[in-house]
C-alpha positions, 0 to 999 in steps of 0.5 A: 514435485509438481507445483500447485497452482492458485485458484485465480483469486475473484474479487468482491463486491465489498472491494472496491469500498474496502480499497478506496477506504484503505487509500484514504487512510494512507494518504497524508493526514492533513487538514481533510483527516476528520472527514476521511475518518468519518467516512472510513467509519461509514464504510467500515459498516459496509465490510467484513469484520476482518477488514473493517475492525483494523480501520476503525482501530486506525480512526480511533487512533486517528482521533485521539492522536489529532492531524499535527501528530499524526503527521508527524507520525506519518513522516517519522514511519514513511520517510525515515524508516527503511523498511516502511516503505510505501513505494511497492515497485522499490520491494520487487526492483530497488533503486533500478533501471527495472524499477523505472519500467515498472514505474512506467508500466504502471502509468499505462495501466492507469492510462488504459483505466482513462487515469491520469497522475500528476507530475508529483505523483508516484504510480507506485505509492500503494494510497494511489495503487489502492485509490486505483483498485477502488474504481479499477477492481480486476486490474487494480487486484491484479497489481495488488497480487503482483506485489504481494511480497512487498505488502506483507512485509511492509505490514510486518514492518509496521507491525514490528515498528507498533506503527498507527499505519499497521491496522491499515496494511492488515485491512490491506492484506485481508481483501488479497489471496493468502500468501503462496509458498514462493511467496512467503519464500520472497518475504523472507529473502526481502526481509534478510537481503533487501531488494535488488540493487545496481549500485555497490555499497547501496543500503538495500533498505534507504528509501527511494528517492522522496516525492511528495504525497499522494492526496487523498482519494478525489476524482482523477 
């Protein structure tokens, strides 16, 4: 049986606010944290329903919760929880040597876009993959669809876990194409295998090696 092909997905003008919104939501929730959630409820004015209710579910949670807390919060999901993990070329490739080239190969994108990280940066941590759709659309939507497995399960995961982050990820999943079929097929295989691994005995699931977060959202 032939395989149906997906209409090449186009993005939006509401895109890139949408995206830059989303990065600012999932970077550390310092002392920065009420201006970001002010200006997430001024974007959220801007952008569909679907995407904008879960952000402003997040920064009403935000409020109540405080940064102290919710830094707390964030550490306990990102850091300690195996399967919420933020980190998008570890769902395609694991702890390895093929996950170092992704790593790679996504520095040169941004290099392309005149981005440059920091050392203690991770090109892979999806607040600075969303920070780069916002000012990059066609090429940062490229990279989101490329990792379209790993983000539905790290929102199912969140969901799963009643995380404060889960509102977010369906903001996330509501810019981006429905799942395929053989997508929806490389959930369920992460979900009951884990990604690939070199090492025996690997816990598929550990997160990867730590680095420090991402800021949020300021000029590269």
């Amino acid at each position: 049986m032939r395989k149906r092909l997906r209409p090449a997905a186009r993005t939006r003008p509401w895109h890139p606010v949408a995206w830059q919104t989303q990065s600012l939501l999932l970077a550390y929730p310092d002392d920065d944290l009420p201006g970001r959630l002010a200006l997430a409820r001024r974007a959220a004015a801007t952008l569909p329903h679907d995407v904008a209710r879960p952000l402003l579910d997040f920064a009403a949670h935000a409020e109540r919760t405080g940064p102290d807390a919710l830094a707390a919060a964030y550490v306990d999901t990102f850091d300690h929880r195996k399967r919420c993990c933020p980190y998008l070329t570890y769902y395609a490739h694991g702890d390895t040597r093929k996950r170092g080239l992704a790593l790679v190969r996504l520095k040169q994108a941004y290099a392309r876009a005149g981005w440059r990280l920091s050392d203690d940066e991770l090109p892979d941590h999806l607040a600075v993959v969303l920070e780069f759709a916002g000012t990059e659309p066609a090429a940062g939507h490229r990279l989101l669809t490329e990792h379209r497995a790993g983000l539905e399960l790290l929102r199912l995961s969140l969901r799963d876990a009643d995380s404060p982050w889960a509102p977010v990820l369906a903001s996330v999943s509501a810019t981006l194409p429905a799942l395929a079929g053989d997508e929806r097929e490389a959930v369920a295989r992460l979900a009951a295998e884990g990604p690939p691994e070199e090492q025996v005995g690997l816990d598929p699931y550990a997160p990867p090696h730590p680095a420090p977060v991402p800021p949020a959202g300021g000029p590269r």
